[in-house]
C-alpha positions in Angstrom: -121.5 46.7 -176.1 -121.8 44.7 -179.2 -117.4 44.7 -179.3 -118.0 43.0 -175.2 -120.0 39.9 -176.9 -117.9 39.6 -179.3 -115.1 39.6 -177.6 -116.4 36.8 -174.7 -118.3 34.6 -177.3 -115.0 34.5 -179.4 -113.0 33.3 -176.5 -114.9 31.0 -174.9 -114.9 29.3 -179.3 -110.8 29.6 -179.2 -110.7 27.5 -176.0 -113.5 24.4 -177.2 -111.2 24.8 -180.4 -108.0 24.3 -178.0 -109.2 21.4 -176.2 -110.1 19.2 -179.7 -107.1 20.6 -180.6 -104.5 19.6 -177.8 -106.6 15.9 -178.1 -105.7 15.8 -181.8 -102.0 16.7 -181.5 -101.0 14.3 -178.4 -102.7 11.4 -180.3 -100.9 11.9 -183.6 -97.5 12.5 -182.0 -98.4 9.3 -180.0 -98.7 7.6 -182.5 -95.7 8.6 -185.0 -93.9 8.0 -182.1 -94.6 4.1 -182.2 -94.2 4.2 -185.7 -90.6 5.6 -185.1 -89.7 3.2 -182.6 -91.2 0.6 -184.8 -89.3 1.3 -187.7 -86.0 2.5 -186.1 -85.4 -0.7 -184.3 -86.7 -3.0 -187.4 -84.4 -1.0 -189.6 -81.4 -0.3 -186.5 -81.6 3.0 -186.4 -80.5 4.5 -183.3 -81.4 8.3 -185.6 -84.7 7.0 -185.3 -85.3 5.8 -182.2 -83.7 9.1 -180.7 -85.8 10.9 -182.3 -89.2 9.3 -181.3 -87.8 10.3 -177.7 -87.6 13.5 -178.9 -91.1 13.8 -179.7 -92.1 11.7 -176.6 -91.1 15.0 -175.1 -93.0 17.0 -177.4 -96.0 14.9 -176.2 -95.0 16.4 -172.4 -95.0 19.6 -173.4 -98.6 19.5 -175.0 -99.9 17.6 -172.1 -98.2 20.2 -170.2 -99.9 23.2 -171.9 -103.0 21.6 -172.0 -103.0 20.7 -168.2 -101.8 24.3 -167.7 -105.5 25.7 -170.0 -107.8 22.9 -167.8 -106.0 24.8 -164.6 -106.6 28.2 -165.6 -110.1 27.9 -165.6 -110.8 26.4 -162.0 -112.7 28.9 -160.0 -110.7 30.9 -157.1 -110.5 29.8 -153.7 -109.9 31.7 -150.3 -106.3 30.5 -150.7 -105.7 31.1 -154.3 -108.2 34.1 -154.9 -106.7 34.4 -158.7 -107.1 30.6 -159.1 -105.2 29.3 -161.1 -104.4 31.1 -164.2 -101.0 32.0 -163.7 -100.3 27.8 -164.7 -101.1 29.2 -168.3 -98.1 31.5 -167.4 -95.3 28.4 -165.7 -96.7 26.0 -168.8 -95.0 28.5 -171.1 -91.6 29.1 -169.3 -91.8 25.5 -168.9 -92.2 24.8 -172.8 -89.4 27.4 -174.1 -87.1 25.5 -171.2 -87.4 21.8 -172.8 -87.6 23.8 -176.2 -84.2 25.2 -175.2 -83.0 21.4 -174.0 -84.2 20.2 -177.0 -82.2 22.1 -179.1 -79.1 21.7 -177.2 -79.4 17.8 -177.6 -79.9 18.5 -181.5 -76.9 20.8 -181.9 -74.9 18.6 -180.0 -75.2 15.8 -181.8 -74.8 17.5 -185.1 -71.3 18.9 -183.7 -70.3 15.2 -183.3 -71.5 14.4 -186.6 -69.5 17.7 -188.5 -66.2 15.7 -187.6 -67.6 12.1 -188.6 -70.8 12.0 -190.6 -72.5 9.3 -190.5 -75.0 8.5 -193.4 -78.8 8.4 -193.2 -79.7 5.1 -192.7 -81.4 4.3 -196.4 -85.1 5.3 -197.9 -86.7 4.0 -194.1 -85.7 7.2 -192.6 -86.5 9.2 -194.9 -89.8 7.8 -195.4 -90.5 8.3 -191.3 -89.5 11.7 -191.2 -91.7 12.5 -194.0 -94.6 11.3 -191.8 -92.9 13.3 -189.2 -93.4 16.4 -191.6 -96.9 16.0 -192.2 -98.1 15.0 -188.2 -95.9 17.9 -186.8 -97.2 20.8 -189.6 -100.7 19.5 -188.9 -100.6 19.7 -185.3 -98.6 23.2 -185.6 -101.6 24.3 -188.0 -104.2 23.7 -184.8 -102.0 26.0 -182.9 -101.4 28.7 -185.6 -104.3 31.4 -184.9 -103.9 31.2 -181.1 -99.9 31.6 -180.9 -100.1 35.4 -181.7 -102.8 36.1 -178.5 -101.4 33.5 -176.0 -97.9 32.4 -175.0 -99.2 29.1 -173.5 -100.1 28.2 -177.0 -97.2 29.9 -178.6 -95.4 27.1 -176.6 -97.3 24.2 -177.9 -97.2 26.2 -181.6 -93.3 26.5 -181.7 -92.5 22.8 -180.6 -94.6 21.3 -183.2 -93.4 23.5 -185.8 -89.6 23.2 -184.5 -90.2 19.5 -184.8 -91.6 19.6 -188.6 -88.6 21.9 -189.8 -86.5 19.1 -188.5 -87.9 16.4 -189.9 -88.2 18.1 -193.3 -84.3 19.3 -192.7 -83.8 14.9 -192.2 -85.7 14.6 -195.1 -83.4 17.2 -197.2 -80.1 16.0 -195.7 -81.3 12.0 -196.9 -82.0 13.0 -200.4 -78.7 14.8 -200.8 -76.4 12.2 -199.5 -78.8 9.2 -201.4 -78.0 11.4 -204.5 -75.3 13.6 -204.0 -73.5 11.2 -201.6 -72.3 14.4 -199.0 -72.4 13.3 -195.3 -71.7 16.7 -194.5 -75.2 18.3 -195.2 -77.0 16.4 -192.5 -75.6 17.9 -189.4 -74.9 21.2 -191.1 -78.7 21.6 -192.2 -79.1 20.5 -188.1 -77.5 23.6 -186.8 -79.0 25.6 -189.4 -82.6 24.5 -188.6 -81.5 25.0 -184.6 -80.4 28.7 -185.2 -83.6 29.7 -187.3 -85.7 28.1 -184.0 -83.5 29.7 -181.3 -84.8 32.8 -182.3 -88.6 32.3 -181.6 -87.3 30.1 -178.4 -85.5 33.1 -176.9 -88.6 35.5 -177.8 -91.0 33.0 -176.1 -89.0 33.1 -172.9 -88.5 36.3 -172.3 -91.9 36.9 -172.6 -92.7 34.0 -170.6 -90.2 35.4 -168.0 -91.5 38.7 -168.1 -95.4 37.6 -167.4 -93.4 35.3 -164.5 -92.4 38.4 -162.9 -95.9 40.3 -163.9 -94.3 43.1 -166.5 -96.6 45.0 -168.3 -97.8 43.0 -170.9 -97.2 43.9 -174.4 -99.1 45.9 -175.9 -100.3 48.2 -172.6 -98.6 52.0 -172.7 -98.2 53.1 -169.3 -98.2 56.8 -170.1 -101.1 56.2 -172.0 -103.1 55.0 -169.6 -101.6 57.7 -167.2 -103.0 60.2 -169.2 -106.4 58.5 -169.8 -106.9 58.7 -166.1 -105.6 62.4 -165.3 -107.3 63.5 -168.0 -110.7 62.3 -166.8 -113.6 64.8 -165.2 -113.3 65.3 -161.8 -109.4 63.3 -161.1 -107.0 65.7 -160.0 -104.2 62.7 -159.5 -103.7 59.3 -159.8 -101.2 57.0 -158.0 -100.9 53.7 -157.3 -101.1 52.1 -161.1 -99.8 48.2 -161.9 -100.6 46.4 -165.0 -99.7 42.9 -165.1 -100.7 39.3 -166.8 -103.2 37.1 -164.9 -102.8 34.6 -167.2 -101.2 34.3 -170.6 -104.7 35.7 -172.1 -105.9 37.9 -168.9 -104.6 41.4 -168.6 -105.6 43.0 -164.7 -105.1 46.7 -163.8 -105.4 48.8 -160.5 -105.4 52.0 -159.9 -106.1 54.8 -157.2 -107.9 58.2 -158.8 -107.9 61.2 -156.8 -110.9 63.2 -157.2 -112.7 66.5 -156.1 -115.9 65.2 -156.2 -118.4 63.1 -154.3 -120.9 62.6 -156.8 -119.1 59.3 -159.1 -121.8 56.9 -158.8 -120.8 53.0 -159.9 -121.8 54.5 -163.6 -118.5 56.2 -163.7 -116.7 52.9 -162.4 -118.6 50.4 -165.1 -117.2 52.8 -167.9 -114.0 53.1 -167.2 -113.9 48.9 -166.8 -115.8 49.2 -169.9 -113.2 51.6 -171.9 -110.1 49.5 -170.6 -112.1 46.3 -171.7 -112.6 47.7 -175.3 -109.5 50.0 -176.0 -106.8 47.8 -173.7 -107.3 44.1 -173.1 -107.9 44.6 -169.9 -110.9 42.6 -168.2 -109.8 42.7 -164.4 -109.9 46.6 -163.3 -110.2 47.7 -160.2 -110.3 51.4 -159.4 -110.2 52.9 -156.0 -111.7 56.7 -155.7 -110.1 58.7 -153.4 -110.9 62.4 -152.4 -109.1 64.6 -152.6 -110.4 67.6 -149.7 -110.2 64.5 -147.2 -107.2 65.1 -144.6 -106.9 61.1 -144.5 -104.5 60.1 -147.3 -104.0 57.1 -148.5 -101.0 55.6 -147.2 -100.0 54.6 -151.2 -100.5 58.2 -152.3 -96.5 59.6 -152.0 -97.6 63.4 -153.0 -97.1 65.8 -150.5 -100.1 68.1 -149.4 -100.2 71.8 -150.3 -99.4 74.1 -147.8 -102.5 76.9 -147.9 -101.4 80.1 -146.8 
């Protein structure tokens, strides 16, 4: 029982931490984005002043995921008897979507800029994207524990650290050509930096897809549980099983178990939502008992009777 409190009172810490924490990162990113418009159109850098409209749309997709946590905690209704948790679930697509736009935009313009380079415009830009580096790391760092356990906040996680590899790959490219004088490396480090985040942006939407379409989350073995149920006292069957996300933290399961008993009292019920609470994830079970002597069959259960001779 002790895992049980655990479990609960460490959830209901990660998402007090989440709110302080989506607060935090939309007010620094506003602001380093009126420092980059500032400073882009004092020293006419268009570089600049794309780029604070870049992270203007960062700012969306934390509002976005942060909206999406407020949602999934409103309590059901007799239209929406789940509520609303599934937002968790469309904030995420959502994110790895302008993630994927983002870095479109960003390779784009570095294949313009292979053919003619244009230098970094002097020690301003630099400077800025150094701020950049620091805001964008911090506001990743808020995210860091929570992206492994929840796709929503893998979302917010890989923007803000997308956007601090960039910044640092401005801040590279502007000390080479200061020093070294090659235009080249700006756009190259570009499509460098968009290749290494592709890779986490493809991984978080499929997985966004995937709880979209309710797939077994990652994680749950099917067989497994098959055989956890079979191999119970008294089930002769079981049909009838679906595992799928709730929400990008919320697992639910149900299941129909055939048995050749009468005498499973709620006892048995609480400890089987107990065990797939504490060995799976899963906090939403629902189990329907069946017997199986009854000549009424479920209309779900597809196993022919037995012909007694």
């Amino acid at each position: 029982m002790s895992h049980n409190h655990n479990h609960n009172h460490s959830h209901s810490h990660q998402v007090t931490n989440y709110n302080r924490a989506f607060a935090i990162g939309i007010a620094l990113n506003l602001i380093f984005v009126v420092i980059e418009v500032i400073y882009g159109v004092l020293s006419e850098s268009l570089a600049l002043i794309a780029d604070a409209g870049h992270n203007l749309s960062d700012v969306f997709s934390l509002v976005l995921a942060w909206g999406a946590s407020y949602l999934a905690k409103k309590a059901a209704t007799e239209k929406r008897t789940y509520g609303l948790r599934k937002a968790t679930v469309m904030a995420s697509l959502g994110s790895a979507i302008l993630l994927l736009i983002a870095l479109g935009g960003i390779a784009w313009e570095a294949i313009n800029r292979v053919s003619d380079p244009a230098p970094v415009e002097g020690m301003t830009v630099i400077v800025v994207a150094s701020i950049g580096v620091v805001i964008n790391t911090l506001t990743a760092l808020l995210f860091f524990s929570g992206q492994k356990d929840d796709l929503n906040i893998k979302g917010a996680f890989l923007h803000m650290a997308a956007d601090a590899v960039v910044s640092l790959g401005v801040v590279v490219a502007g000390l080479f050509i200061m020093f070294k004088g090659w235009l080249w490396i700006d756009p190259v480090i570009s499509l460098v930096i968009v290749a290494v985040i592709l890779a986490g942006t493809l991984g978080l939407l499929k997985d966004s897809m995937n709880y979209a379409l309710d797939a077994v989350p990652d994680g749950i073995d099917i067989p497994e549980l098959k055989q956890y149920f079979s191999g119970l006292e008294s089930v002769e069957r079981i049909h009838d099983l679906h595992v799928w996300p709730l929400s990008t933290t919320e697992i639910a399961l149900t299941v129909h178990l055939v048995v050749n008993t009468t005498e499973l009292d709620n006892r048995f019920l609480r400890d089987q939502q107990q065990h797939l609470h504490d060995h799976y994830g899963i906090a939403h079970a629902t189990l329907q008992i069946e017997s199986s002597t009854d000549e009424q069959r479920c209309m779900l259960d597809n196993v022919k009777p037995q012909k007694h001779a």
